[in-house]
Legacy VTK file of the C-alpha trace (Angstrom):
# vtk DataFile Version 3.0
C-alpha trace
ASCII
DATASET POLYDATA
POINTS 100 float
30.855 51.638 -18.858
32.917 49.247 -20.577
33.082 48.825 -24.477
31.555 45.635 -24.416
28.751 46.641 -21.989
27.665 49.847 -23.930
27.691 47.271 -27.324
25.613 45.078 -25.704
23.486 47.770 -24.192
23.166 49.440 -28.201
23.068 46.137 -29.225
19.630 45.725 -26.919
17.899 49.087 -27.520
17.973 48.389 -31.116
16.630 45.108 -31.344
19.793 43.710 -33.359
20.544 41.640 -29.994
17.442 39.766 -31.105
17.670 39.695 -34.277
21.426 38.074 -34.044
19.471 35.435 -31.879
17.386 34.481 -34.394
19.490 34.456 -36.982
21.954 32.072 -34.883
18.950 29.873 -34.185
17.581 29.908 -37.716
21.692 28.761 -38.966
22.148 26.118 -35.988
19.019 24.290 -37.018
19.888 24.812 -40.951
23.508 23.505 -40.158
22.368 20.166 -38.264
23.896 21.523 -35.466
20.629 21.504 -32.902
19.809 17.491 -34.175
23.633 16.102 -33.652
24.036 18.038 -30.050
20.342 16.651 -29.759
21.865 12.892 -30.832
25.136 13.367 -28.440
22.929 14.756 -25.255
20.602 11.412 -25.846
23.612 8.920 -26.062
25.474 10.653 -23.502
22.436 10.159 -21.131
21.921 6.326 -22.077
25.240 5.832 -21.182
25.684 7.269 -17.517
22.219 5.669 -17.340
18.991 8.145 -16.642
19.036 7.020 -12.840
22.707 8.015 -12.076
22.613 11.498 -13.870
21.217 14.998 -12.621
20.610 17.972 -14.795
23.801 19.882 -13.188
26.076 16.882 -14.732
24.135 16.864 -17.887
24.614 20.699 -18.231
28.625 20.574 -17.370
28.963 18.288 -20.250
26.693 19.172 -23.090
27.626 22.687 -22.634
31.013 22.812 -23.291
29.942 19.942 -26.556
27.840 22.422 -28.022
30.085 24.908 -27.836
32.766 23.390 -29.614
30.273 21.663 -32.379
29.142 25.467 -33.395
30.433 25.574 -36.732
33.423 27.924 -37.210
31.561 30.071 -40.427
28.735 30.696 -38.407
31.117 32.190 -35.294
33.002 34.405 -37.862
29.609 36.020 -39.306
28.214 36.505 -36.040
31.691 38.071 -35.345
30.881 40.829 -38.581
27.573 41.080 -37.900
28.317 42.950 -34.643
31.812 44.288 -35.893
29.498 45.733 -38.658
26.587 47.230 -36.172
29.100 48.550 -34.002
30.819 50.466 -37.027
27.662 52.075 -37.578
26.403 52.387 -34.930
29.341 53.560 -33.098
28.853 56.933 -30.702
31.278 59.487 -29.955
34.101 58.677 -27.284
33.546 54.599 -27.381
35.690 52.112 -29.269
35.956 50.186 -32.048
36.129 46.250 -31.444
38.977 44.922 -31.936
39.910 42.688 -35.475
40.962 39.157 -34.717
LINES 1 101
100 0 1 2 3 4 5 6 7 8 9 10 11 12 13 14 15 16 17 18 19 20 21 22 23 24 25 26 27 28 29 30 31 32 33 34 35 36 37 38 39 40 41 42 43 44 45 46 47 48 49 50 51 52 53 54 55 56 57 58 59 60 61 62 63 64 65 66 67 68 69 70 71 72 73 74 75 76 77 78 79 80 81 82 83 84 85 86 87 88 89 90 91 92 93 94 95 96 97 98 99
């Protein structure tokens, strides 16, 4: 099992996967984050027209947007947050994550 999976699978059987969720969720919508991708995905959408747009096209281009709009702070805490649950969470023979 790979580092990443066995975080993710500690990550799960603790409940911290959700929690992180939330708490991602909770600091998009505090950040205006969720109401400007919101704004972008309408306007984008009135401009290729509704008619002459599917939901794969939509998808290809909003993703990527919201990815790039999530604001760097929020990427970094998430970052410690799981650094920080790995650390003490950690279990003999795995790894630590990496710093970056």
């Amino acid at each position: 099992m790979t580092t990443k999976t066995a975080l993710n699978k500690r990550l799960q059987e603790s409940g911290e996967r959700e929690e992180i969720k939330r708490y991602i969720r909770e600091r998009l919508t505090q950040s205006g984050w969720r109401d400007d991708l919101k704004e972008y995905t309408i306007d984008y959408i009135k401009n290729k027209g509704l008619e002459k747009i599917n939901v794969n096209e939509i998808v290809s281009e909003i993703a990527p947007k919201g990815r790039s709009m999530v604001p760097e702070n929020l990427k970094t805490e998430i970052i410690e947050k799981i650094r920080s649950f790995n650390e003490t969470n950690q279990r003999p023979g795995t790894q630590e994550l990496p710093r970056f």
